[in-house]
C-alpha positions in Angstrom: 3.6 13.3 -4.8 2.4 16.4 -3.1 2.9 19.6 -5.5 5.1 22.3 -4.3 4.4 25.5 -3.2 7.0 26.6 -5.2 6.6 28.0 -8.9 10.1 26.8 -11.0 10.8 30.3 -11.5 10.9 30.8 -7.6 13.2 27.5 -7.1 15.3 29.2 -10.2 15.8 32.2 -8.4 16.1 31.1 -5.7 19.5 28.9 -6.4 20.7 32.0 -8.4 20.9 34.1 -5.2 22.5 31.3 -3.3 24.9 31.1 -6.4 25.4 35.1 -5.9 25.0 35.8 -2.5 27.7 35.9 0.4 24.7 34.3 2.9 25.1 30.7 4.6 22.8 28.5 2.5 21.1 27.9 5.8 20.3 31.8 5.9 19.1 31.7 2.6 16.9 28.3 3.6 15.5 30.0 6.8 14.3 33.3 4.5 12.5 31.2 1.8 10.8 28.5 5.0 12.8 25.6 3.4 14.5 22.6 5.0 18.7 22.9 3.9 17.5 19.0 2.6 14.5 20.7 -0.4 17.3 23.6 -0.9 20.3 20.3 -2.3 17.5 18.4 -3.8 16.7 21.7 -5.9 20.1 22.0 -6.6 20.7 18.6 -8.1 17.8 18.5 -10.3 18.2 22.4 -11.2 21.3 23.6 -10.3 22.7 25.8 -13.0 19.7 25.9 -15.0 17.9 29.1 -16.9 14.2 29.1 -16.5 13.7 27.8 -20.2 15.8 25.3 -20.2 13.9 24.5 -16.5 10.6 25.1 -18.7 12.1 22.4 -21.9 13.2 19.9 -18.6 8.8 20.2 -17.3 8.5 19.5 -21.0 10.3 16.6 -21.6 9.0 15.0 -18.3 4.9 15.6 -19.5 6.0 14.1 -22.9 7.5 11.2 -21.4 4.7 10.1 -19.1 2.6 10.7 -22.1 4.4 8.2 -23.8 4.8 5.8 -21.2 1.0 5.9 -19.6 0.4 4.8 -24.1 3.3 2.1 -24.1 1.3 0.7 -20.8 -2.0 0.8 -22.5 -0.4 -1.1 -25.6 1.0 -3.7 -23.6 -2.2 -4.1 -21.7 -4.4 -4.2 -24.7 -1.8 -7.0 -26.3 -2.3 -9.0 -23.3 -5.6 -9.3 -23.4 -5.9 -10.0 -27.1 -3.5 -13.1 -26.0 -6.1 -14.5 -23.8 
């Protein structure tokens, strides 16, 4: 998946000056260079959200790929003990 070329704290702020501001959210999508489609996506995965609790969110994601790249590499590794 391609990386964005936003930071979390500029997708954080961003929704917080949609939340305050009287703009159209397709005003606020045309000043930023974002489709109205990445602005709802933000939304739903950070809507309402402080940056820490963004920040814990990144954390929790890193630790579970950690742990699931290791349950794939135990499950591999008992597979091939088997044969």
């Amino acid at each position: 998946m391609k990386a964005s070329q936003f930071s979390d704290e500029q997708i954080v702020q961003i929704l917080q000056e949609a939340e305050r501001s009287e703009r159209s959210i397709g005003s606020i999508c045309r000043s930023h260079a974002i489709t109205e489609t990445t602005f709802y996506r933000w939304r739903r995965k950070f809507g309402g959200m402080t940056l820490s609790e963004v920040q814990h969110l990144k954390e929790l994601e890193k630790e579970n790929a950690r742990l699931k790249r290791l349950l794939a590499e135990r499950d591999l590794l008992s597979m091939r003990s088997r044969s």
